[in-house]
FITIMAR-948932 format. One record per residue: x, y, z of N, C-alpha, C, O in turn; residue in three letters; chain; residue number from 0. Coordinates in nm, 3 decimals. Layout:
N
(site (X; Y; Z); (X; Y; Z); (X; Y; Z); (X; Y; Z); ala; A; NUM)
...
This chain:
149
(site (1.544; 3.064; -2.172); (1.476; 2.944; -2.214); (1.344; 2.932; -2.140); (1.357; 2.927; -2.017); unk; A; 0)
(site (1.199; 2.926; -2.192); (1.136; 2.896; -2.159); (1.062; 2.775; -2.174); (1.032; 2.735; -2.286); unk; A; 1)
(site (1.024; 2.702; -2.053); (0.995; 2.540; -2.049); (0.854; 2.546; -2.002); (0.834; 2.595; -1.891); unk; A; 2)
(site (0.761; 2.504; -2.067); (0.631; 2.459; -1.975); (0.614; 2.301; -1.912); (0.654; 2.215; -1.991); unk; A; 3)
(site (0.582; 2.268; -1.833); (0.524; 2.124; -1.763); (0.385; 2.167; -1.774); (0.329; 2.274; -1.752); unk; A; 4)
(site (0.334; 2.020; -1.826); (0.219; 2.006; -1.788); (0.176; 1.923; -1.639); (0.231; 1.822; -1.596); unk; A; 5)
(site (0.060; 1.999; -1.578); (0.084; 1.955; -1.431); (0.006; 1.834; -1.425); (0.085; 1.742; -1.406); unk; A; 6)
(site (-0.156; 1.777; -1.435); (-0.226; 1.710; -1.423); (-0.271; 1.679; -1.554); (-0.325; 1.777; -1.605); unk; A; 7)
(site (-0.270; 1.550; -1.650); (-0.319; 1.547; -1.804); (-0.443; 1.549; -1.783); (-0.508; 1.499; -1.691); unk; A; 8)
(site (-0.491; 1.639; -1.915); (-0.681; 1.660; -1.892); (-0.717; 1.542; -1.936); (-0.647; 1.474; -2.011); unk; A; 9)
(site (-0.822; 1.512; -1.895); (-0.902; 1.366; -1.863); (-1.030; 1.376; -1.904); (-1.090; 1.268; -1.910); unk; A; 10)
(site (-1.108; 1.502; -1.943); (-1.203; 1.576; -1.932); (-1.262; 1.496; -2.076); (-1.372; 1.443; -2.091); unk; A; 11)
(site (-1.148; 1.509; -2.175); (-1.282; 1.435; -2.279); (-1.279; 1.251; -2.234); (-1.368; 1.190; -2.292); unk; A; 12)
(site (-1.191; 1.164; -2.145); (-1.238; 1.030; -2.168); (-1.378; 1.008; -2.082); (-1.409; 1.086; -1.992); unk; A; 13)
(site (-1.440; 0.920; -2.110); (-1.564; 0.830; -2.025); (-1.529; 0.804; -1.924); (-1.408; 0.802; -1.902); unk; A; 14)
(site (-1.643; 0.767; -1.799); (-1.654; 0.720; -1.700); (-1.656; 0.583; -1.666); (-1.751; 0.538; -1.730); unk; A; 15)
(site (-1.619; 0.514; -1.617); (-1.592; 0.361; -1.646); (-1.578; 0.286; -1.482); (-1.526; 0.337; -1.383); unk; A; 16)
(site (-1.631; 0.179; -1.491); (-1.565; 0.116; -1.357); (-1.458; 0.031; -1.336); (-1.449; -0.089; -1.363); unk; A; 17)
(site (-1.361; 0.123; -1.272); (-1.204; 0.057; -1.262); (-1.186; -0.018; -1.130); (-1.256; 0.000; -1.031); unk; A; 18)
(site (-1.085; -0.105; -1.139); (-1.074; -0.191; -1.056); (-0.909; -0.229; -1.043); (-0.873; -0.313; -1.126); unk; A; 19)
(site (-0.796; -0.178; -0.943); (-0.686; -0.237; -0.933); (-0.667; -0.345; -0.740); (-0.724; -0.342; -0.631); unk; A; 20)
(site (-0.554; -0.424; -0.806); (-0.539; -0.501; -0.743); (-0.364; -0.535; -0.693); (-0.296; -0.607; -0.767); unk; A; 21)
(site (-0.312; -0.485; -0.581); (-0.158; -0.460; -0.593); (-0.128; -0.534; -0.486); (-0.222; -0.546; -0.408); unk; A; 22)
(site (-0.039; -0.581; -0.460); (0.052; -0.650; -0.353); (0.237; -0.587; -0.331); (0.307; -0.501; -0.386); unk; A; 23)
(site (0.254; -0.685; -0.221); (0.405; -0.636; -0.171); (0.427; -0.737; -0.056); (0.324; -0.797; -0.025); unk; A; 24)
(site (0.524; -0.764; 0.004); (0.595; -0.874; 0.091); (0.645; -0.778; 0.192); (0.664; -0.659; 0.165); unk; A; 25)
(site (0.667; -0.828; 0.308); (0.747; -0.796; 0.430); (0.816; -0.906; 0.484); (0.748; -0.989; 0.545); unk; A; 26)
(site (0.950; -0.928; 0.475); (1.005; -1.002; 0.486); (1.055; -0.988; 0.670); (1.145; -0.906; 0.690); unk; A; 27)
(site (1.024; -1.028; 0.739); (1.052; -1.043; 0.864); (1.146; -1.164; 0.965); (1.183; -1.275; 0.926); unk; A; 28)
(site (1.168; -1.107; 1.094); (1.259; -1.200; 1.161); (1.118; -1.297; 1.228); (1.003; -1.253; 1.228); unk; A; 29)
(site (1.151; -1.414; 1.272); (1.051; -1.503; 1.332); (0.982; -1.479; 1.456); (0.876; -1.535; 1.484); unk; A; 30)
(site (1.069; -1.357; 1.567); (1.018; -1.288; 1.666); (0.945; -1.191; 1.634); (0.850; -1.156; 1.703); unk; A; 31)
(site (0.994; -1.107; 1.475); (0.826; -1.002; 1.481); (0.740; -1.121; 1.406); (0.620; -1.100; 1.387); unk; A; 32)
(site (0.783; -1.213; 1.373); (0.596; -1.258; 1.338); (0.527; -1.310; 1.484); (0.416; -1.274; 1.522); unk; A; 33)
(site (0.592; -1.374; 1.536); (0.560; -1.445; 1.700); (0.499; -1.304; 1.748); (0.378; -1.310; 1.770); unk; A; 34)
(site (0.544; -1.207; 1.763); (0.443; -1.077; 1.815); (0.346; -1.023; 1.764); (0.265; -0.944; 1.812); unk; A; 35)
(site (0.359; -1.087; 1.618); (0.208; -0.974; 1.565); (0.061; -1.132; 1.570); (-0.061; -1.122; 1.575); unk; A; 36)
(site (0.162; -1.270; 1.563); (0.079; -1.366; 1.610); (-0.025; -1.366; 1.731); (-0.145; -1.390; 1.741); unk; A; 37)
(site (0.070; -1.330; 1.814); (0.049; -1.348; 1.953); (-0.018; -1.208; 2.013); (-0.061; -1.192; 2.127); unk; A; 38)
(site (-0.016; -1.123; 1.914); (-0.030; -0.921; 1.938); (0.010; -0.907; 2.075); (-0.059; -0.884; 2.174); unk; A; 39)
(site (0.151; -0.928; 2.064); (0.192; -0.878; 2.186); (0.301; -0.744; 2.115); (0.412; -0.713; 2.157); unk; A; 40)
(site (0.242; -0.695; 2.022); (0.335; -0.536; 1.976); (0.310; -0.456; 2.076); (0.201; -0.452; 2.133); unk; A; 41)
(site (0.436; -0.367; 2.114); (0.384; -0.284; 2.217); (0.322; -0.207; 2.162); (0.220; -0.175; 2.223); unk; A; 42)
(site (0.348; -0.123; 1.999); (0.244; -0.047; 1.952); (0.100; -0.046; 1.921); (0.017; 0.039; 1.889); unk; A; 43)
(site (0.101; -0.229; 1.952); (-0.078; -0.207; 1.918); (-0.088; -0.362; 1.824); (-0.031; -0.471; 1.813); unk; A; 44)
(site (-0.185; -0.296; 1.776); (-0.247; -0.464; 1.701); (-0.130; -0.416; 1.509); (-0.115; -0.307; 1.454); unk; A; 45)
(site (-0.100; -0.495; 1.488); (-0.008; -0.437; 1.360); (-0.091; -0.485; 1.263); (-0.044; -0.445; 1.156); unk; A; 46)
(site (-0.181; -0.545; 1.243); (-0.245; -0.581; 1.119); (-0.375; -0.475; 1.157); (-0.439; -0.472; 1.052); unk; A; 47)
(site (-0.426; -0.412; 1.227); (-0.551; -0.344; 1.252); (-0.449; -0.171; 1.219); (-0.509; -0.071; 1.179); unk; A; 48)
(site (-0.363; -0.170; 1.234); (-0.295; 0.001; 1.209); (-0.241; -0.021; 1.094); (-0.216; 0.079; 1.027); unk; A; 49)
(site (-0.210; -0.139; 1.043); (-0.125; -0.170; 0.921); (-0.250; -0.148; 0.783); (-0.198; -0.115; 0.676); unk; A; 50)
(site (-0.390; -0.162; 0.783); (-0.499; -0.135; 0.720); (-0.538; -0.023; 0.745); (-0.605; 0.021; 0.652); unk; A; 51)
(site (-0.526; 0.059; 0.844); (-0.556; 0.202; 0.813); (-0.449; 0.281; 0.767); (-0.468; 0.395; 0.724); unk; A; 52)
(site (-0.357; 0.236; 0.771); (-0.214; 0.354; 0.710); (-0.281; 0.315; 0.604); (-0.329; 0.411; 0.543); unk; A; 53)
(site (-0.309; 0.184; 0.545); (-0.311; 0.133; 0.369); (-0.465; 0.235; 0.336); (-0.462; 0.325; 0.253); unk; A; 54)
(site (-0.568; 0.208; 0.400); (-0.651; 0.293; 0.365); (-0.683; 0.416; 0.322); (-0.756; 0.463; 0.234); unk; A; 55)
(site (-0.563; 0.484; 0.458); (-0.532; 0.637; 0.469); (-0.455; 0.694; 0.306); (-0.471; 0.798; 0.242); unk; A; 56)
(site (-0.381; 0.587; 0.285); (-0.267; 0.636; 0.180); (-0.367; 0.633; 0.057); (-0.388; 0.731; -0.015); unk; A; 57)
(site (-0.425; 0.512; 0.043); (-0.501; 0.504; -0.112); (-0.566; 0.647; -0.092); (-0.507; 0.723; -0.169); unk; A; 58)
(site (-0.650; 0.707; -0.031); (-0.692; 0.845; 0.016); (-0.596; 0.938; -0.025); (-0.626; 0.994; -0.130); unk; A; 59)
(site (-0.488; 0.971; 0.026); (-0.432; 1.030; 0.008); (-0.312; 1.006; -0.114); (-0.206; 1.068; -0.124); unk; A; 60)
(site (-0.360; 0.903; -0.197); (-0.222; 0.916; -0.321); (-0.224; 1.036; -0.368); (-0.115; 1.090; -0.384); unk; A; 61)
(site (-0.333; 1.105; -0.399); (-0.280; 1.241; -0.507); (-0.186; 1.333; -0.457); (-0.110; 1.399; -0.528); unk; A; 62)
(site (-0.191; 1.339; -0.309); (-0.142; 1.404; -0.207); (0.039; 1.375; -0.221); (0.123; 1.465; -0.212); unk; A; 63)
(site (0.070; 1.232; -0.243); (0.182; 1.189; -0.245); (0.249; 1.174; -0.408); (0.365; 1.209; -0.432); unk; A; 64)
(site (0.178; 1.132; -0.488); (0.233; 1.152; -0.650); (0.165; 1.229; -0.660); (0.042; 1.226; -0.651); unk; A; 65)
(site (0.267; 1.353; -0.691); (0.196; 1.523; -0.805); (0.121; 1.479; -0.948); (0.061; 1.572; -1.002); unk; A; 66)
(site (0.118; 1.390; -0.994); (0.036; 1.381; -1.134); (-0.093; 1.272; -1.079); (-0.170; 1.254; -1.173); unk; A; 67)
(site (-0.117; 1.230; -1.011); (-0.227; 1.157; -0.979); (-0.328; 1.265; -0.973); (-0.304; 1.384; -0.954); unk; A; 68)
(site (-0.491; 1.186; -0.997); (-0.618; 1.291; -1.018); (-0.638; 1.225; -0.883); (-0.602; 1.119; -0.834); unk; A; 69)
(site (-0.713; 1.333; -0.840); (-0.764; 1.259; -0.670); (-0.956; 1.178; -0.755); (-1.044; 1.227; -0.826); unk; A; 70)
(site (-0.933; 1.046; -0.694); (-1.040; 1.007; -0.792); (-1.124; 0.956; -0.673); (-1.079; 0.905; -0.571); unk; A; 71)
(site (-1.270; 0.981; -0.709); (-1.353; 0.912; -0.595); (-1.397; 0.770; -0.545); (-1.503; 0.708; -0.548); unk; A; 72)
(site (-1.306; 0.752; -0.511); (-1.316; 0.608; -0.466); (-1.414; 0.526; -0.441); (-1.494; 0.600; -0.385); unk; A; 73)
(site (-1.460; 0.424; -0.444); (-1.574; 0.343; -0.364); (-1.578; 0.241; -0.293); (-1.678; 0.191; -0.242); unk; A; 74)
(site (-1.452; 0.203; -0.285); (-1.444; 0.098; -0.210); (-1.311; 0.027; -0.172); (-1.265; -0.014; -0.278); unk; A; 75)
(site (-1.252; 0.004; -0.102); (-1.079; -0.083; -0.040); (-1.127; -0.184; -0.020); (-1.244; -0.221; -0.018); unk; A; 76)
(site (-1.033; -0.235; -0.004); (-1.031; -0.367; 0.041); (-0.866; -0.454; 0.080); (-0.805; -0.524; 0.000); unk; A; 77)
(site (-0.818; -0.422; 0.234); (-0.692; -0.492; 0.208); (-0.673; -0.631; 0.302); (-0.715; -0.668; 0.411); unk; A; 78)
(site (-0.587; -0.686; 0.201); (-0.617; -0.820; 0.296); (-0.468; -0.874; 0.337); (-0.376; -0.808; 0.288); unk; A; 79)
(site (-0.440; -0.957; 0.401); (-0.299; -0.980; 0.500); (-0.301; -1.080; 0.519); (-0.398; -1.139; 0.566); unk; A; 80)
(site (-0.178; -1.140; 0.483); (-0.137; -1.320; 0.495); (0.002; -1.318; 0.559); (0.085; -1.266; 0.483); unk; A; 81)
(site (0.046; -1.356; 0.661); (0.110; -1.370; 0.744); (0.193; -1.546; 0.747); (0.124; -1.645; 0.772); unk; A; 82)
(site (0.330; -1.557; 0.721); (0.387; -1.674; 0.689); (0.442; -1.692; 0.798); (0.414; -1.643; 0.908); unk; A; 83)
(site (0.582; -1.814; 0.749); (0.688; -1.809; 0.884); (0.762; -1.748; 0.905); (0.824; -1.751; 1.011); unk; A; 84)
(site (0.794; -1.633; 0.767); (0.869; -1.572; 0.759); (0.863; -1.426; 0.688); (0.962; -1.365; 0.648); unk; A; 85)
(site (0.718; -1.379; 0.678); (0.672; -1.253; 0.595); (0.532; -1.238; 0.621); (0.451; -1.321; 0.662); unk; A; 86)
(site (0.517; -1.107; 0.586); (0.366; -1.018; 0.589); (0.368; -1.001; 0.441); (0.457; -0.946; 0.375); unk; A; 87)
(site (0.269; -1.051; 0.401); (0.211; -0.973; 0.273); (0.072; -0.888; 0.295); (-0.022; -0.915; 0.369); unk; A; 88)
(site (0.093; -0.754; 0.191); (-0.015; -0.707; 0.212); (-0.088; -0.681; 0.060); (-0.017; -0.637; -0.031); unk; A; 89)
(site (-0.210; -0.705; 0.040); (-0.275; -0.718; -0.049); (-0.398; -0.584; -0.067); (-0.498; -0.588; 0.005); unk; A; 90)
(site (-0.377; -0.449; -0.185); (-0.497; -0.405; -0.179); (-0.558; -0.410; -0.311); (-0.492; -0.425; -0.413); unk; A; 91)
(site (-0.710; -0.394; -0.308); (-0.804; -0.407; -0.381); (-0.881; -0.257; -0.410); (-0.917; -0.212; -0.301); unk; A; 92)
(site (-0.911; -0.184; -0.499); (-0.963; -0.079; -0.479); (-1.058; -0.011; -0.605); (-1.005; -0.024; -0.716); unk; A; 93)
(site (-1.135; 0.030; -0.605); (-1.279; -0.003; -0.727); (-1.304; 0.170; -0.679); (-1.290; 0.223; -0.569); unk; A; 94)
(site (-1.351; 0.231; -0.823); (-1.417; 0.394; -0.877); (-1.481; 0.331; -0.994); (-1.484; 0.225; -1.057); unk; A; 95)
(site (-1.532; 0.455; -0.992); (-1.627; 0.478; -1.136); (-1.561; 0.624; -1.169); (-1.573; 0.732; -1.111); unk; A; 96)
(site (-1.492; 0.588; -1.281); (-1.355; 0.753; -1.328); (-1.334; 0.733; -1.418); (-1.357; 0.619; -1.460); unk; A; 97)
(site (-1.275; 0.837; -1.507); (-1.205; 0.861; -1.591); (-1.053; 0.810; -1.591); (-1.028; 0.752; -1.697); unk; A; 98)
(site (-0.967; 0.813; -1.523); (-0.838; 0.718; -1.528); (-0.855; 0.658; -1.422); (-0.936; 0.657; -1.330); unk; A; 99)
(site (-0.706; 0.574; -1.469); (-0.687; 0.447; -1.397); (-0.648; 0.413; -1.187); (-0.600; 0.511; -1.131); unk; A; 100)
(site (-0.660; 0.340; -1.135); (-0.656; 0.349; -0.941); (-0.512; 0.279; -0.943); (-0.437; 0.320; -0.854); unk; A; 101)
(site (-0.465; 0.190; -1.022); (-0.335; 0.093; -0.985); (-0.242; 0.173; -0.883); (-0.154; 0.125; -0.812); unk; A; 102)
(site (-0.279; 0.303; -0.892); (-0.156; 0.380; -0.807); (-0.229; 0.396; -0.661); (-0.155; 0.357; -0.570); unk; A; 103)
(site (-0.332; 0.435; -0.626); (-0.389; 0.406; -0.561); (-0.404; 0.287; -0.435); (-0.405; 0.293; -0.313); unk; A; 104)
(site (-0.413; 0.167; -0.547); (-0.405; 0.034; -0.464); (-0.229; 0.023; -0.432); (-0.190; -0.035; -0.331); unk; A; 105)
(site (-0.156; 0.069; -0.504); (0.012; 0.012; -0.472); (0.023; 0.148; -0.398); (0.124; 0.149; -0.329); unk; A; 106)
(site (-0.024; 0.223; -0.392); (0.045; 0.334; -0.284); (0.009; 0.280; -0.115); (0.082; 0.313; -0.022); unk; A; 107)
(site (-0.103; 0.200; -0.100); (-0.191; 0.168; -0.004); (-0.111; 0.005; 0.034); (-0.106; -0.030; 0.151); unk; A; 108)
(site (-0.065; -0.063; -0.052); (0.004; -0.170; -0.004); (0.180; -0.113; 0.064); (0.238; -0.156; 0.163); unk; A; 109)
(site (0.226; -0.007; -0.030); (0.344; 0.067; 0.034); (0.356; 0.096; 0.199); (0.442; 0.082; 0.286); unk; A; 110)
(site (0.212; 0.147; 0.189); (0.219; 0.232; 0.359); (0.176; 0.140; 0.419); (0.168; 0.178; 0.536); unk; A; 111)
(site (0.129; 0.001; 0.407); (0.058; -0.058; 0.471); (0.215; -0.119; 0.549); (0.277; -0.099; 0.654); unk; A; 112)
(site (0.227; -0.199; 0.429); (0.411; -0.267; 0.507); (0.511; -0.147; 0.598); (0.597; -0.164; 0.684); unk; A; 113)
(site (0.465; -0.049; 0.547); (0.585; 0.063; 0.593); (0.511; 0.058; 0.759); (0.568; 0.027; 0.864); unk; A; 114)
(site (0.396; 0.091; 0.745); (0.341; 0.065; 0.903); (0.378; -0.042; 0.972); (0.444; -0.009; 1.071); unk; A; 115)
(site (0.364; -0.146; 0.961); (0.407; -0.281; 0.982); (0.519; -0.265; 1.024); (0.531; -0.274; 1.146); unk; A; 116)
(site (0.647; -0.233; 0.937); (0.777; -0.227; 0.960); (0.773; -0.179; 1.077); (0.802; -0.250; 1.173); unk; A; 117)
(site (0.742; -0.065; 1.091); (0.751; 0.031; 1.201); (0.679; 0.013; 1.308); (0.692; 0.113; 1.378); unk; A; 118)
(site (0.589; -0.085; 1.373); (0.553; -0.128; 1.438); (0.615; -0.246; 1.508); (0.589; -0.286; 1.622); unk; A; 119)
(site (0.704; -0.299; 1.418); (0.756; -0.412; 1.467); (0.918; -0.410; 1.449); (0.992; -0.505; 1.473); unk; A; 120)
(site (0.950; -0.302; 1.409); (1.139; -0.313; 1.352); (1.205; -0.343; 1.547); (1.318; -0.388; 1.565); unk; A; 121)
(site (1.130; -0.314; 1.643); (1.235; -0.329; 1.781); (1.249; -0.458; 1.785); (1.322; -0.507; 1.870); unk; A; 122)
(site (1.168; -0.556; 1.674); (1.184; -0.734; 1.711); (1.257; -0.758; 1.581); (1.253; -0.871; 1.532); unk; A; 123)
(site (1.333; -0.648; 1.514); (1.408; -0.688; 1.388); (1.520; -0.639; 1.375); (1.592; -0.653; 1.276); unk; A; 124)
(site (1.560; -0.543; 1.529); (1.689; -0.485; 1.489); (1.789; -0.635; 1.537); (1.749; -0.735; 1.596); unk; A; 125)
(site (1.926; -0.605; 1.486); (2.032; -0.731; 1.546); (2.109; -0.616; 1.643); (2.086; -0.496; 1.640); unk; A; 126)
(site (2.205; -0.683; 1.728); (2.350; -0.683; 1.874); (2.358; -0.494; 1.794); (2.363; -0.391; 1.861); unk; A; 127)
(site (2.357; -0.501; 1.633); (2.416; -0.336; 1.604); (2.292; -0.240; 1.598); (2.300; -0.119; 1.616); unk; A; 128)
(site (2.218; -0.285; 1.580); (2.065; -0.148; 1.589); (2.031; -0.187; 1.397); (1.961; -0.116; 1.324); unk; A; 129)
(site (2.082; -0.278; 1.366); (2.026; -0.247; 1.223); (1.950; -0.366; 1.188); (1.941; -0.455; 1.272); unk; A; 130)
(site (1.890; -0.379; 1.064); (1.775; -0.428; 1.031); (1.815; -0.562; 0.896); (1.766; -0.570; 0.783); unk; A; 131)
(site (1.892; -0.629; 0.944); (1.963; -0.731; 0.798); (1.843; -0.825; 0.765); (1.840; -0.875; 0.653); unk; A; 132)
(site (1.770; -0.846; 0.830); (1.623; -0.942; 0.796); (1.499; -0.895; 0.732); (1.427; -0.962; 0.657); unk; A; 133)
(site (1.478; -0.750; 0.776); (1.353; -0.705; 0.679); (1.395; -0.618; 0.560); (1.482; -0.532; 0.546); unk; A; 134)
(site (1.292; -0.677; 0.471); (1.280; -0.631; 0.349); (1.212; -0.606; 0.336); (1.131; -0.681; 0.390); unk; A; 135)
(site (1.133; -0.472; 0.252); (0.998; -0.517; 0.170); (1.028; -0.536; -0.012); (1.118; -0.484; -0.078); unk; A; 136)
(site (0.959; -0.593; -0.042); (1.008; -0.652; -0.200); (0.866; -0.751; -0.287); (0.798; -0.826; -0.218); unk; A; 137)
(site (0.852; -0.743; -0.364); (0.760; -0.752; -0.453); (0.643; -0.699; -0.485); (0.543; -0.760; -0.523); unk; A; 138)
(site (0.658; -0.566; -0.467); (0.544; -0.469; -0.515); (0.515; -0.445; -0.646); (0.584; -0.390; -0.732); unk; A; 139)
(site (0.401; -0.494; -0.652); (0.366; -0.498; -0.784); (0.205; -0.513; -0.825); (0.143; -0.610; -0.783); unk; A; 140)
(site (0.157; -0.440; -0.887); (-0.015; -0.440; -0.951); (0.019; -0.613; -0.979); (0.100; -0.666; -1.056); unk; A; 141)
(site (-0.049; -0.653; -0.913); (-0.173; -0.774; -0.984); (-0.244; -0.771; -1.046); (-0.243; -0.882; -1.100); unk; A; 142)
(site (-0.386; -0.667; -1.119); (-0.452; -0.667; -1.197); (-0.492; -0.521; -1.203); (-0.516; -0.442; -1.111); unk; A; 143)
(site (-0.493; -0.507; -1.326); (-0.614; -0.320; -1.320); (-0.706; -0.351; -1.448); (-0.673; -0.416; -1.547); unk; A; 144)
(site (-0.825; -0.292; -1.422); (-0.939; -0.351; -1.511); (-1.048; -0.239; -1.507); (-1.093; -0.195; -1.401); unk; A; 145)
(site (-1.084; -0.198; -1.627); (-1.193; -0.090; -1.686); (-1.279; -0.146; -1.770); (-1.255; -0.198; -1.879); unk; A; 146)
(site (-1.388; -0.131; -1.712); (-1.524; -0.161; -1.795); (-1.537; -0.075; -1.943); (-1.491; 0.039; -1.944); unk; A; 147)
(site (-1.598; -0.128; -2.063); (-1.633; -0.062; -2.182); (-1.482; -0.037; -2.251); (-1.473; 0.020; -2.359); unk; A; 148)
């Protein structure tokens, strides 16, 4: 039996356009890791200043992480962070001038952003057993994607 996959869909005949996605996600936390990333008393560091470069790093590197993504030239991030009594949200924004669409891009970059986070702060979220019953991450989801013409 012979099977072909196609690896990357050609893109080659659509237009160039200016795209624009917009993705979010939640970190649901215990009230002592927010009191530490309040207060930046993380021992790892500032968690909202490493928590924007993982997100940066990743939008960079999505093609790297989904095999069908085009590595597209980016122009611009943008992530932003709202901090409750009880959660981190992380918010990215991310704009090309391409042929397909960034939404993966911006939600790959809100993924790593919380995943950093987590991991910066899970020693103020484990409980008495070493495990983690308070954090979540949960509502990842594009907010907007938008192409000119």
């Amino acid at each position: 039996m012979s099977r072909e996959i196609e690896g990357i869909v050609d893109i080659s005949h659509k237009a160039t356009v200016r795209r624009e996605a917009v993705a979010t996600g939640l970190l649901k936390l215990t009230n002592n890791a927010i009191a530490a990333i309040n207060s930046k008393s993380v021992e790892k560091g500032d968690v909202i200043e490493a928590s924007t470069i993982a997100a940066i790093q990743a939008i960079k590197d999505t093609p790297r992480i989904i095999p069908h993504c085009h590595p597209v030239p980016l122009e611009g991030c943008k992530v932003d962070w709202e901090l409750s009594d009880n959660s981190l949200r992380c918010t990215v924004s991310v704009t090309a001038q391409y042929k397909t669409g960034i939404e993966m891009e911006a939600i790959t970059g809100v993924c790593a952003g919380l995943l950093c986070a987590l991991d910066m702060v899970k020693s103020y979220e484990k409980d008495a057993n070493g495990q983690y019953p308070e954090s979540e991450i949960s509502g990842v989801k594009i907010l907007t994607k938008y192409k000119s013409g």
